[in-house]
C-alpha positions in Angstrom: 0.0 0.0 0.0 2.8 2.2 0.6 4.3 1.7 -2.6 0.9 2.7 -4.3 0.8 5.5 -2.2 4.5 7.0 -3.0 3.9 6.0 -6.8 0.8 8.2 -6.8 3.0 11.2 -5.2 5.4 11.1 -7.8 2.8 10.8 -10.1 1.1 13.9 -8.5 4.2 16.1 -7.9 5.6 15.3 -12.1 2.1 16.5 -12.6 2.1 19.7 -10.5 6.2 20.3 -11.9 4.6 20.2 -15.6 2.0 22.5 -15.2 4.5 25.0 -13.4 6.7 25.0 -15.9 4.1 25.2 -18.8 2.9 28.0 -16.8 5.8 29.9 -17.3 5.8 29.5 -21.3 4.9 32.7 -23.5 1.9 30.4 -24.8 0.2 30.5 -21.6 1.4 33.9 -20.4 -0.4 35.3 -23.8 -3.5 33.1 -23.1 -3.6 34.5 -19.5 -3.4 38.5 -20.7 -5.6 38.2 -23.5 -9.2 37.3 -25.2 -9.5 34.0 -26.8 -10.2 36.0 -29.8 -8.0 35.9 -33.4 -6.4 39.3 -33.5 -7.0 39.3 -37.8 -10.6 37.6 -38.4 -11.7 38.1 -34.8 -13.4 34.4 -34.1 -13.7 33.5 -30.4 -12.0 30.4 -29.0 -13.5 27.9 -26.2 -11.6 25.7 -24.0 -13.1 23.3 -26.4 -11.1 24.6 -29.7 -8.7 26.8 -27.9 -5.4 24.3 -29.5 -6.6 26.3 -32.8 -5.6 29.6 -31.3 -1.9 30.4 -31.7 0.5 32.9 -30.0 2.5 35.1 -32.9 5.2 37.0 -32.4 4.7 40.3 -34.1 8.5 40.7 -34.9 9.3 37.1 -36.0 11.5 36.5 -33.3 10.6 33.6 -31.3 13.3 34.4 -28.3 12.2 37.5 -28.1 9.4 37.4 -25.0 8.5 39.7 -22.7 6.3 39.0 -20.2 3.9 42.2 -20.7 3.2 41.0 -23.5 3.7 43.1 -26.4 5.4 41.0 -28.9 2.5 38.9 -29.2 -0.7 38.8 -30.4 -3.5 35.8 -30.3 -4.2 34.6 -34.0 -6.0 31.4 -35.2 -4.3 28.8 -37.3 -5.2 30.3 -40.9 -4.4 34.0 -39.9 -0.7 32.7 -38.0 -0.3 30.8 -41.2 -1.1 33.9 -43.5 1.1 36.4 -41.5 4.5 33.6 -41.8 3.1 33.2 -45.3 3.5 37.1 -46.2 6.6 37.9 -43.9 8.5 34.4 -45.9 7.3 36.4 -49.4 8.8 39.6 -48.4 12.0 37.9 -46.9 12.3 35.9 -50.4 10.7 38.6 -52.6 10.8 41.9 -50.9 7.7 44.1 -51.5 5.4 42.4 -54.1 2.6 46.0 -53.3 3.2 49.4 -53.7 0.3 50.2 -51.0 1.0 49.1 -47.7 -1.1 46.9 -45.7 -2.9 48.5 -42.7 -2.7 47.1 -39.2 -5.3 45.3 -37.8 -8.1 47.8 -36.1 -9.7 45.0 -34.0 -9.6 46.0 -30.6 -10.0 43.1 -28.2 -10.6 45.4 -25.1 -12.6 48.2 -26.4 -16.4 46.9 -24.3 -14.1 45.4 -21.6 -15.6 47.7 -19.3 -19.3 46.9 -20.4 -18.1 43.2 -20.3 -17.3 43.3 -16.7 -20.1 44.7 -15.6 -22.6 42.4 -17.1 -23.8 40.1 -14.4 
């Protein structure tokens, strides 16, 4: 019985370790300081489909993490996979437009105070 018993503490504190340390990973961090929502086509992610929302870092650099967050924004799959899509093009191609592309005006926040206050 004791055996059992230490197994399922090890068990338990590999378990607690993992979460910890995921914890500390920019993935999480991002999921923690903002909506579930795709910064580009602004769909809303569930616990249930929330492995479809990525973390992207706005200036390519994956090292590059700090924890306010402000070198990442949330974006599903097909919007991460558009952005490295058009950043690759311009790395291979430079500028393919003459007019530049404007930044995203979705603003996550902007009812956050009305949000809070519905009951």
């Amino acid at each position: 019985m004791a055996a059992n018993q230490s197994k399922l503490d090890k068990v338990l504190a590999e378990a607690a370790e993992y979460k910890a340390k995921r914890e500390k990973g920019y993935r999480e961090q991002a999921l923690k300081l903002y909506p579930w929502i795709c910064g580009r086509c602004t769909r809303e992610f569930t616990h249930k489909n929330l492995s479809e929302l990525t973390v992207h870092h706005v200036d390519h650099n994956h090292d590059n993490n700090p924890s306010d967050g402000s070198n990442w924004e949330l974006l599903c799959l097909y919007c991460h996979d558009n952005e490295h899509s058009k950043y690759e093009e311009l790395i291979r191609y430079g500028s393919t437009t003459e007019v530049k592309q404007e930044a995203a005006t979705y603003n996550p926040f902007a009812d956050l105070k009305a949000m809070m206050n519905k009951k």
